[in-house]
C-alpha positions in Angstrom: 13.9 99.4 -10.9 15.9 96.9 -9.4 13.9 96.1 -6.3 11.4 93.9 -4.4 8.1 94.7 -4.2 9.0 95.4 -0.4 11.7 97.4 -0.8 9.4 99.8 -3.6 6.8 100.0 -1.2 9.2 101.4 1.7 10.8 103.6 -1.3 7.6 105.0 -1.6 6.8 105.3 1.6 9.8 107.7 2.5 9.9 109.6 -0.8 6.8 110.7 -0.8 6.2 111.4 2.9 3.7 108.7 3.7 5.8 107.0 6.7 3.5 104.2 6.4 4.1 101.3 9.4 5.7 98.4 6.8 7.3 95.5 8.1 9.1 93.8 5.7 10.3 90.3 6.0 13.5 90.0 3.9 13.4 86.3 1.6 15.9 83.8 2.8 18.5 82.7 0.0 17.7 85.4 -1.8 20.3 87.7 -3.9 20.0 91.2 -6.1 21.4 89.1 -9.2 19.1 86.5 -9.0 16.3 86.4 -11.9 13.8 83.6 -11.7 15.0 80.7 -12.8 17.7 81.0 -10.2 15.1 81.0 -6.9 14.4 77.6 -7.5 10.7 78.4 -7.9 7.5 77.1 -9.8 6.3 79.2 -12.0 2.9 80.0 -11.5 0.9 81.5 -14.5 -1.2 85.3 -13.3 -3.1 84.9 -16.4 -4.1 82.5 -19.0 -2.5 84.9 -21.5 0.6 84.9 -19.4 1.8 81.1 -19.2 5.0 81.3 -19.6 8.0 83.6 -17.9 8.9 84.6 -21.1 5.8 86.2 -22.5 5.6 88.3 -18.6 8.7 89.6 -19.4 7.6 90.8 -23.4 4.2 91.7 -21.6 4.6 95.2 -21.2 6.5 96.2 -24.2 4.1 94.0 -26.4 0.8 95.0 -24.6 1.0 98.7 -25.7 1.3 97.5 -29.5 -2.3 96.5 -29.6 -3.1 100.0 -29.6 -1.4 100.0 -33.2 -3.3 97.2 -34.6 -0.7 94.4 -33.5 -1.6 91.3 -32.9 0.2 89.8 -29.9 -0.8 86.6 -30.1 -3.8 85.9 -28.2 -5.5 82.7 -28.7 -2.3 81.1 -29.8 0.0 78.6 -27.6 3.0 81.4 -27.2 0.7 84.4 -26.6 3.2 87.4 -25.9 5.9 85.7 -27.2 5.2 86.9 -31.3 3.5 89.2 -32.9 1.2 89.8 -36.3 -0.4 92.1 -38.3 -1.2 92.6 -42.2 1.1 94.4 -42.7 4.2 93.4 -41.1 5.9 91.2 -43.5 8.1 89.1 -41.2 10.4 88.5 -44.1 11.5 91.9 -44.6 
């Protein structure tokens, strides 16, 4: 979607009539282009799961698999980054 959080909560706000009172604070050196790697930040893990930027990206595509049977690699040290199951044959 292309937005800060702030910017989807006063999105929200207006579209669906709530005219709630938000003050948002815009970030300093900020830019639309950026992705995380470009802000210059640490990244902090949300989850044990989730250590790495890469697996929160594959996150929510991946997550949905487990319903299927799909392992998405809990328990290993790139969790969310690969995926298993009987009977995927990686080779094919």
């Amino acid at each position: 979607y292309a937005l800060t959080i702030g910017e989807l909560a006063q999105f929200f706000s207006t579209e669906n009539h709530i005219n709630a009172q938000l003050h948002v604070i815009p970030m300093k050196n900020w830019h639309r282009n950026y992705f995380f790697e470009s802000t210059g930040s640490r990244w902090v893990p949300p989850s044990p799961n989730l250590r790495t930027l890469k697996g929160a990206i594959l996150y929510p595509g991946l997550e949905i698999l487990q319903n299927a049977g799909v392992s998405v690699g809990r328990g290993t040290e790139t969790p969310f980054e690969e995926i298993g199951a009987p009977w995927i044959n990686g080779e094919e």
